[in-house]
VOGU-3710 file (C-alpha; in Angstrom, 3 decimals, decimal comma):
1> xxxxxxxxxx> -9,985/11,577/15,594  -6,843/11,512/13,868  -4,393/8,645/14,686  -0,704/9,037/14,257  2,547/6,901/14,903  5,766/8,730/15,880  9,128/7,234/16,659  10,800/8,868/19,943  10,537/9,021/23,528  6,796/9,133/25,290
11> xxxxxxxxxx> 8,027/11,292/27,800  9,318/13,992/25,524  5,658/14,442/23,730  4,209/17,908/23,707  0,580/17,010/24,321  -2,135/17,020/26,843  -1,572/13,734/27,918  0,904/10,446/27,770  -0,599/7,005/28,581  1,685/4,364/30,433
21> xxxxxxxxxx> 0,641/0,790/31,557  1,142/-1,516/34,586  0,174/-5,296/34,764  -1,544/-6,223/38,152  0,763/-7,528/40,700  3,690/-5,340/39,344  5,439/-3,459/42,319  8,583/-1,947/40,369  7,375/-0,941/36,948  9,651/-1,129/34,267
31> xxxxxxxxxx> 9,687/-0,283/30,776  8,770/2,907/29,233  6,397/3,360/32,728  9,761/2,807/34,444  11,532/5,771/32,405  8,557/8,213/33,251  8,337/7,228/36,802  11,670/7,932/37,435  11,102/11,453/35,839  8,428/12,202/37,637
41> xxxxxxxxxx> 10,553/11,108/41,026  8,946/7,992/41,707  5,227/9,084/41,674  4,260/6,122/40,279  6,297/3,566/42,568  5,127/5,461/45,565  1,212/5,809/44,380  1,603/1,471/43,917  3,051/1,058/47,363  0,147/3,061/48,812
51> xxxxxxxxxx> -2,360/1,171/46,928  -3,422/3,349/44,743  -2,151/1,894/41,461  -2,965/-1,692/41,057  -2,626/-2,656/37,277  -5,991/-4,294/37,088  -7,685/-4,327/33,713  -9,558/-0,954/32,949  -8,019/0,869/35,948  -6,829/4,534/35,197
61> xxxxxxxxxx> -4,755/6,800/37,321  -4,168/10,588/36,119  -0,771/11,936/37,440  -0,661/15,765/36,754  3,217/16,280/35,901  3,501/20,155/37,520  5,488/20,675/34,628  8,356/18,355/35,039  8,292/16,602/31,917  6,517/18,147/28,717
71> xxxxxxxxxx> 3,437/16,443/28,944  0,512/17,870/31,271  -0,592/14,456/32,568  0,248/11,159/32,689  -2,057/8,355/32,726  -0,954/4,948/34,095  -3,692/2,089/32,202  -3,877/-1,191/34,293  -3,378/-3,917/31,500  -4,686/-6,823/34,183
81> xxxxxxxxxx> -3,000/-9,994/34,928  0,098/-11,022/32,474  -1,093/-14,211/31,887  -4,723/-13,557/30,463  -3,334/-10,317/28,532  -4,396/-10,429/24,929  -5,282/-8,481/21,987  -9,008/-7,594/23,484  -7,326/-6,145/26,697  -5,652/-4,059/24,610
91> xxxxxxxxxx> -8,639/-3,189/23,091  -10,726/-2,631/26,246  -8,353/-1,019/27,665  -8,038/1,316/24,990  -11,835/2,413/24,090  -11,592/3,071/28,212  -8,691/5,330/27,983  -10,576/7,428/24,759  -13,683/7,963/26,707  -11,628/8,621/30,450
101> xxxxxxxxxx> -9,863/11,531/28,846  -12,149/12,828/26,359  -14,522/13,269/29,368  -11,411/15,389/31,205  -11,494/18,064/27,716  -8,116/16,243/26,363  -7,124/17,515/22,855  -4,607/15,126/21,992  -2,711/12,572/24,204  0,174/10,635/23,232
111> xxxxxxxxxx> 0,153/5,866/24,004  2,824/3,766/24,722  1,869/0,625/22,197  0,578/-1,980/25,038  1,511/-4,645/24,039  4,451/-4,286/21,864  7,232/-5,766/23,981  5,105/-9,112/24,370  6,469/-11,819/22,424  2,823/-13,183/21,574
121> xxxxxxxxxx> 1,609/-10,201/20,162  3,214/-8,737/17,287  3,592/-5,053/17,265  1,616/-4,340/14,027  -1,090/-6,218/16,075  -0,631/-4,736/19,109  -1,456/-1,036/17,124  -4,490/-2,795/15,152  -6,008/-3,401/18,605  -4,855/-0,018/19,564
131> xxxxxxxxxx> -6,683/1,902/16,931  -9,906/-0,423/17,044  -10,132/0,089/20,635  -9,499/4,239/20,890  -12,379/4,668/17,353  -15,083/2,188/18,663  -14,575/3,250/22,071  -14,972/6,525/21,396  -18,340/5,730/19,186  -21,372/8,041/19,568
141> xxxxxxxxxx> -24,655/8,033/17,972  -25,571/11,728/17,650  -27,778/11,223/14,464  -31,278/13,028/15,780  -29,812/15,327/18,767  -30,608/18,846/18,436  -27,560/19,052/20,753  -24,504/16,631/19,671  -22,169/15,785/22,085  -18,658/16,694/21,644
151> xxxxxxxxxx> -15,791/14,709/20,810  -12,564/16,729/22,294  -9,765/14,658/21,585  -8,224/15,400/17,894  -5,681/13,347/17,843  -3,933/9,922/19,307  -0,025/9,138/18,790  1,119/5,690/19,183  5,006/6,644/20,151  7,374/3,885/19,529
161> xxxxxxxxxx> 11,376/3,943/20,494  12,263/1,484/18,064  12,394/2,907/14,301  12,435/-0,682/12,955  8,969/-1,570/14,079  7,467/1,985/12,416  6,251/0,685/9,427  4,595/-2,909/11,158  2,901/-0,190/13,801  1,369/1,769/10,936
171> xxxxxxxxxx> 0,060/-0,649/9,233  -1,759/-2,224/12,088  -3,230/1,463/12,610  -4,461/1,660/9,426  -6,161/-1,630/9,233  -7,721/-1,109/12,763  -8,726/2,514/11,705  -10,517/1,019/8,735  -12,210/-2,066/10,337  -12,973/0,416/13,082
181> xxxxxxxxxx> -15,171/2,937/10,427  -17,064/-0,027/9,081  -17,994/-1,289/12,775  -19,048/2,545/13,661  -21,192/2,267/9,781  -22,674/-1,031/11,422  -23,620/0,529/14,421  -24,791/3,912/12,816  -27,565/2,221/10,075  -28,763/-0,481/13,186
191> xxxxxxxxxx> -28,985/2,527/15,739  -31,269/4,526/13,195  -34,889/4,603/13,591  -37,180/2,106/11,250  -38,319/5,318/9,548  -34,834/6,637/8,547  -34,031/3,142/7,494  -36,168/1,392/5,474  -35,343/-1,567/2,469  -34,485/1,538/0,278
201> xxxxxxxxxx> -32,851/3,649/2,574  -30,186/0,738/3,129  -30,216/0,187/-0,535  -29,364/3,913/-1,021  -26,557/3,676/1,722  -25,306/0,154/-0,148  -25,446/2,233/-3,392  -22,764/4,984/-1,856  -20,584/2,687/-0,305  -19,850/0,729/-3,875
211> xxxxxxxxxx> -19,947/4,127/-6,087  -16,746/5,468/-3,865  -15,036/1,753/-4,098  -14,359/-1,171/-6,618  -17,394/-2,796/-5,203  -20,456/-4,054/-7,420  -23,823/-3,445/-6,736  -27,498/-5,494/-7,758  -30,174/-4,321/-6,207  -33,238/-7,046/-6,603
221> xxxxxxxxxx> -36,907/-5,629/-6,310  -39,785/-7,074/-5,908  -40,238/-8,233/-9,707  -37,233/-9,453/-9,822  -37,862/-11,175/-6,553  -41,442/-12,818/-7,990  -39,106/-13,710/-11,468  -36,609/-15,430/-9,248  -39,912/-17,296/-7,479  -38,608/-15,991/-3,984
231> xxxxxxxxxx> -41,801/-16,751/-1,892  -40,694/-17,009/1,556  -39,318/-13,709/1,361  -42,147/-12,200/-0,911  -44,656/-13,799/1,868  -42,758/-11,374/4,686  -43,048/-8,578/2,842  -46,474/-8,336/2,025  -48,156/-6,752/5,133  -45,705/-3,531/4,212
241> xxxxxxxxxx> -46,578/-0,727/1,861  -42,677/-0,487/1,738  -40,907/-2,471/-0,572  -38,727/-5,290/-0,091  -34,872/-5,099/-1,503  -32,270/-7,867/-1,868  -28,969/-5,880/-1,650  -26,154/-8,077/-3,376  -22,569/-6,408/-2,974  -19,370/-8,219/-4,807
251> xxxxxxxxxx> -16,104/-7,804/-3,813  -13,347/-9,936/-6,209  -9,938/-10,360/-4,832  -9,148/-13,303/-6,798  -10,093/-13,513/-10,329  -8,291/-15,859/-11,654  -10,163/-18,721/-9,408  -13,788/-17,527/-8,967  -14,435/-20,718/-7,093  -12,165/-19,054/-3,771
261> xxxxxxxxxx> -15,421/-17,226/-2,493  -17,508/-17,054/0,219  -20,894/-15,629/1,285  -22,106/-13,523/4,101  -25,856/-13,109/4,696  -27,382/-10,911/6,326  -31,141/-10,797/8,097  -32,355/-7,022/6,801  -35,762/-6,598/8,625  -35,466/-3,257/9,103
271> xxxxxxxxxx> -38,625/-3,380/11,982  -40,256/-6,295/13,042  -43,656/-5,732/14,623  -44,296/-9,859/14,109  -46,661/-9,629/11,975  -50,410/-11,245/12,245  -48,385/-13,022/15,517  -47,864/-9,514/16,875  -45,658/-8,284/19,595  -45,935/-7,141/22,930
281> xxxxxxxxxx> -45,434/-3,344/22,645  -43,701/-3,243/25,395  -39,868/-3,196/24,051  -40,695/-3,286/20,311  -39,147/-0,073/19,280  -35,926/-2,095/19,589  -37,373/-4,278/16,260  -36,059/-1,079/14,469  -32,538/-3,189/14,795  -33,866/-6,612/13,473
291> xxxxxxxxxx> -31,284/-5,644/10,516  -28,316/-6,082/12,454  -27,229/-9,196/10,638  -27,878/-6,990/6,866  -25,528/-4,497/8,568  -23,188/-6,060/10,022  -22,353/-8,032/5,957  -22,540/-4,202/4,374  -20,388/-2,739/6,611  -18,002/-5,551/6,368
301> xxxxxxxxxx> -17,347/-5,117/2,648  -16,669/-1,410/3,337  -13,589/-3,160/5,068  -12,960/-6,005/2,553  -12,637/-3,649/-0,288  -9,707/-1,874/1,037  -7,820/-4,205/3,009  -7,915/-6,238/-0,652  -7,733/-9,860/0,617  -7,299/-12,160/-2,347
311> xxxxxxxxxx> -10,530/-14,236/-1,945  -13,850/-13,084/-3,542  -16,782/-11,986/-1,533  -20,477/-11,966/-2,077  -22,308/-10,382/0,513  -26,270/-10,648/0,454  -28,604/-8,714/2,306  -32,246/-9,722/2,449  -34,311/-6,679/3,519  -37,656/-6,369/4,447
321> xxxxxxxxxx> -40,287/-4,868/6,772  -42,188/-7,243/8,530  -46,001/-5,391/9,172  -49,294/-6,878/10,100  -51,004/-5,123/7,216  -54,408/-6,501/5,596  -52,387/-8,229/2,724  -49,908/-9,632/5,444  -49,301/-13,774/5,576  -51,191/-15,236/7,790
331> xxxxxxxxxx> -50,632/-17,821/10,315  -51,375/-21,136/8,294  -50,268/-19,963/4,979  -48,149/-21,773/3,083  -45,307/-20,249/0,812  -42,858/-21,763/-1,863  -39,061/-20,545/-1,099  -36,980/-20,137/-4,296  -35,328/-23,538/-4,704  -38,713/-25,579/-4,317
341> xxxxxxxxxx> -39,400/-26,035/-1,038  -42,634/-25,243/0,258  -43,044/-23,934/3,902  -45,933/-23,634/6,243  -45,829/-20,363/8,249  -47,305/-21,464/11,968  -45,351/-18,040/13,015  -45,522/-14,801/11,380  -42,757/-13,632/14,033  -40,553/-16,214/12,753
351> xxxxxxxxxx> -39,610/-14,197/9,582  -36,331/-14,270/9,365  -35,547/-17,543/8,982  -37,926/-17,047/5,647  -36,190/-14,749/4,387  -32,918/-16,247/4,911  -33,964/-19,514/3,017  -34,153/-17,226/-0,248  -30,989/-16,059/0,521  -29,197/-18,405/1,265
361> xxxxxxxxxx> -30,725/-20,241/-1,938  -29,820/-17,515/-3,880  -26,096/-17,708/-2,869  -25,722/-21,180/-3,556  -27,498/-20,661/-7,089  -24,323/-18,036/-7,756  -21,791/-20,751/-6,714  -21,290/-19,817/-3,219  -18,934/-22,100/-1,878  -19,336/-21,031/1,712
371> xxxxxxxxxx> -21,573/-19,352/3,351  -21,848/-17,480/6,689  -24,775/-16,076/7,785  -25,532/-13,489/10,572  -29,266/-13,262/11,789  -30,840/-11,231/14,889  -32,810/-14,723/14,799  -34,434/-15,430/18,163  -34,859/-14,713/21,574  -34,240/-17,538/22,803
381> xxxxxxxxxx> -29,790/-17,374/22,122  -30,694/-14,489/25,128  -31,640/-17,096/27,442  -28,947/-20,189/26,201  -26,014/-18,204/26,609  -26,793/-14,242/27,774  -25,633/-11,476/25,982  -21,949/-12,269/26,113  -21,651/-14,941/23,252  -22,876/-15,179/20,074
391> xxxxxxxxxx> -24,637/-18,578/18,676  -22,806/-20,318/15,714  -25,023/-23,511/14,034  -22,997/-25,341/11,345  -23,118/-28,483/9,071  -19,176/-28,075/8,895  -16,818/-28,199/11,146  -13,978/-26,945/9,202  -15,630/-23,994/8,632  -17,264/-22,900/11,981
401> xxxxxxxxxx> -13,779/-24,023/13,573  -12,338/-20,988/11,265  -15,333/-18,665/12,322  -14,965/-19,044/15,896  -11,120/-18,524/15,418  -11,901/-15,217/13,910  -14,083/-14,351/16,657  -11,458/-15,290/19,133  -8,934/-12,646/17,225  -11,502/-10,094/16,765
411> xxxxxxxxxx> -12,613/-10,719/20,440  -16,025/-11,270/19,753  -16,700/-14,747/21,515  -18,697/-17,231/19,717  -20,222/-20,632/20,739  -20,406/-23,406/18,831  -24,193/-24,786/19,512  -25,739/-29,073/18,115  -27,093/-29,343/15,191  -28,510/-33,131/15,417
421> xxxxxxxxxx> -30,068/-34,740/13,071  -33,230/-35,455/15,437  -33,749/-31,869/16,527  -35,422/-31,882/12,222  -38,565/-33,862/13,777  -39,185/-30,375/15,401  -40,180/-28,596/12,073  -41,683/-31,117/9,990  -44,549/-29,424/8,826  -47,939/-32,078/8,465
431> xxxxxxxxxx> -49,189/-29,820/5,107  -45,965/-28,834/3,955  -42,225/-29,872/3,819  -41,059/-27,726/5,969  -42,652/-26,014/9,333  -41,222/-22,225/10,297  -41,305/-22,774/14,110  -40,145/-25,926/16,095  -42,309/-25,351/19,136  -40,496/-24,535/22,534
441> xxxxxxxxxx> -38,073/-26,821/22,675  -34,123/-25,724/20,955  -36,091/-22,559/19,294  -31,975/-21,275/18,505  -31,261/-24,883/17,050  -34,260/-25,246/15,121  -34,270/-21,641/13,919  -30,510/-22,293/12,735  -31,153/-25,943/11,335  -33,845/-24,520/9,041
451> xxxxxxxxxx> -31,626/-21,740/7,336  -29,269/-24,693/6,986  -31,706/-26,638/5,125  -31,337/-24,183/2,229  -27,753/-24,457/2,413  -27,938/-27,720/0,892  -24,006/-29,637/0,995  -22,938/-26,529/1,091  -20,451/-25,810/3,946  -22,693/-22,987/6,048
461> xxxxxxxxxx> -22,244/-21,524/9,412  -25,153/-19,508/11,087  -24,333/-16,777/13,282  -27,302/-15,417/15,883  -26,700/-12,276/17,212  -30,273/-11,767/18,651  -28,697/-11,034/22,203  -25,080/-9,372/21,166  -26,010/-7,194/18,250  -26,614/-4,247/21,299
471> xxxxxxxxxx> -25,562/-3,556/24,225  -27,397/-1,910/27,137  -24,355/-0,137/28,958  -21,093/1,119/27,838  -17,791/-0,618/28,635  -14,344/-0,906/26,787  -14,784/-0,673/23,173  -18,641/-1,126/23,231  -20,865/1,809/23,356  -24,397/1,893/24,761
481> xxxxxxxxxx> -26,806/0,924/21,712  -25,833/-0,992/18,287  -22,469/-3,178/18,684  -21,682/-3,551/15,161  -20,892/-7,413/16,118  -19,859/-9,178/14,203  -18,694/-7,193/11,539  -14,614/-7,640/12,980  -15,131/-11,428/13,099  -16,845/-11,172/9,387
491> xxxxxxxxxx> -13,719/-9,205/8,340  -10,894/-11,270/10,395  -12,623/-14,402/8,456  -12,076/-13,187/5,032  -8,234/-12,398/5,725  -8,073/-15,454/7,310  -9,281/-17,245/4,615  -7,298/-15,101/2,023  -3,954/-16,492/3,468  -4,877/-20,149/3,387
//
């Protein structure tokens, strides 16, 4: 889909379709809605008297215009109540709107930019949200369909009346339109089966992404691994017959001051069966997206790289297969991580969280001086706060203050969970220093605090996304499937960071 801004008059667009807005509770619309209803002879004032038009969030009405103005239709979007309007209604509203009239064999349709007259969101914004919205909400996996579905619409025009605003609008298009491709990469390489994405295959796609950008690329096998004395990770990967990869992509925006970095981490087991702790079959096909965290940091420097904040990023994904073959780990064994610390696996199924600690020691080996990292950790975020929030764990609140905020912008919501100093009892390990599993109680705290233990004084945040990495129904800008969360937050973070 191609997205364009135009300066002029919505109502004068040749195209299939024009898109208005109403706020709930709004009898007299006003506005550029006001300026088509009155061309179309009050349809729309009469179709809200009768009930029919209501403004609430996600509602759509299609006027057919009989030829009275240029455009075919007209589509009045309900933006919701005024006061709780924001930059995710906009995008809501928008990935609804994509998938209404693609369904109805639109071509191109021409948008009012919601949100532009509001003096709390700023126009370039307001299109950001706009374009982010229309791509991910349009998002479809067609990768093994012998029949692909079609995508009609060709092209979107944001139409603004004021010329001075142009340029702020286009900008904010083309930084949604790129955030928006490296959400739909995130969603594309977790949606793929185990078999079409293994350690390499990611490797491979890591590979392409830095050969067409100013990225750099190491690529750490399992040598390199055993050189670096990266046992916790080593110990996951030895029930597979495929081999493990640690996929480090650099990104430096600021040269001059090597020491304004950060770190994002990413959980790459590309299927988890468990291991010796098996499974229930039942539902493990969806262990082909236990990678969603390695994903989600990949696709994000996509994003990073050409929105050039100036901040360096190191982004580290850990990827592995996690098997119950006859070399696997067992339960009882105990494993050395890289910076020392030796860890007794009670849990083969707790396997992230070991390959994390060699990440995350890695990182702060390279001089990471903050680290975020994003884990489809455990079940058990599912059951503390559903599938509509994300789990942050954090020994700094400076930092996981900043990743929330990002969240908040991107509108991917994120909770802010304890990390006490007495929930550490839970893993001490009676043979080892460590234990892999805390037992029943906090399993999202305890899974956290022991990534965080690698971390050292190093100001971390721990992102699970166990429950909002998919979604099992389609609605606004998510798509049945992968999410690609949080790849937005990841990216709103680093040019957050970049202006302070």
């Amino acid at each position: 889909m191609k997205l364009q801004v135009k300066n002029g008059d919505i109502a004068e667009q040749d195209v299939d379709a024009i898109v208005v807005n109403l706020f709930e509770g709004v009898s007299k619309p006003d506005g550029s809605t006001h300026s088509v209803d009155k061309l179309l002879n009050g349809a729309i004032t009469n179709l809200i008297e009768l009930g029919e038009i209501r403004g609430k969030s996600g509602e759509l009405t299609l006027i057919h215009t009989q030829g009275v103005i240029k455009p075919k239709r007209v589509v009045v979007a309900g933006l919701g109540l005024k006061e709780k309007f924001d930059q995710d209604v906009i995008r809501s509203v928008s990935g609804t709107i994509a998938r209404f009239l693609n369904s109805k064999q639109i071509n191109n349709y021409a948008t009012v930019l919601h949100g532009g007259g509001s003096k709390s969101i700023k126009s370039k914004y307001a299109a950001r949200s706009i374009a982010e919205g229309t791509l991910l909400g349009s998002y479809k996996f067609n990768g093994h369909k012998s029949k692909k579905s079609v995508q009609n619409i060709e092209n979107l025009i944001i139409v603004e009346k004021d010329q001075a605003k142009i340029d702020d609008i286009q900008l904010g298009v083309d930084q949604g339109s790129t955030i928006a491709s490296s959400v739909s990469l995130a969603r594309d390489l977790v949606n793929q089966p185990a078999n079409y994405m293994t350690p390499s295959h990611l490797a491979d796609i890591a590979t392409d992404i830095c050969d067409q950008t100013n990225l750099k690329l190491e690529v750490l096998d399992e040598n390199k691994m055993r050189e670096l004395k990266m046992g916790a990770l080593l110990g996951v990967a030895k029930g597979s017959v495929v081999p493990p990869k640690m996929i480090i992509i650099k990104y430096i925006g600021d040269p001059d001051n090597l020491d304004n970095n950060i770190g994002l981490i990413g959980k790459g087991i590309t299927f988890d069966s468990g291991g010796i702790s098996i499974k229930p079959s039942g539902g493990m096909a969806a262990m082909k997206g236990d990678m969603a965290g390695a994903a989600s940091v990949i696709s994000a420097m996509q994003a990073i790289d050409i929105l050039s904040p100036k901040i360096n990023v190191t982004a580290i994904a850990a990827a592995t297969e996690n098997m119950p073959g006859g070399n696997a780990q067992k339960p009882g064994d105990v494993v050395v991580a890289m910076n020392g610390t030796t860890i007794e696996v009670d849990n083969t199924d707790a396997e992230g969280r070991l390959v994390l600690s060699d990440a995350v020691s890695y990182a702060v080996q390279l001089g990471i001086k903050r680290i975020v990292d994003v884990a489809t950790l455990t079940g058990a975020i599912e059951i503390a706060l559903g599938k509509v929030t994300t789990g942050a764990f954090s020994n700094n609140s400076e930092l996981v203050n900043q990743v929330i905020e990002a969240g908040k912008n991107a509108g991917e919501k994120i909770w802010e969970l304890p990390t006490f100093d007495e929930y550490r009892e839970l893993y001490k390990s009676d043979v080892a220093d460590l234990k892999n599993v805390g037992g029943r109680q906090a399993g999202s705290i305890t899974g956290a605090m022991f990534i965080g233990e690698f971390a050292k004084d190093v100001p971390w945040v721990h992102l699970d996304i166990a429950s909002t990495s998919t979604s099992a129904k389609t609605f606004g800008l998510i798509t049945k499937g992968a999410t690609g969360t949080p790849v937005r937050t990841l990216v709103y973070l680093v040019l957050a960071l970049a202006k302070d």
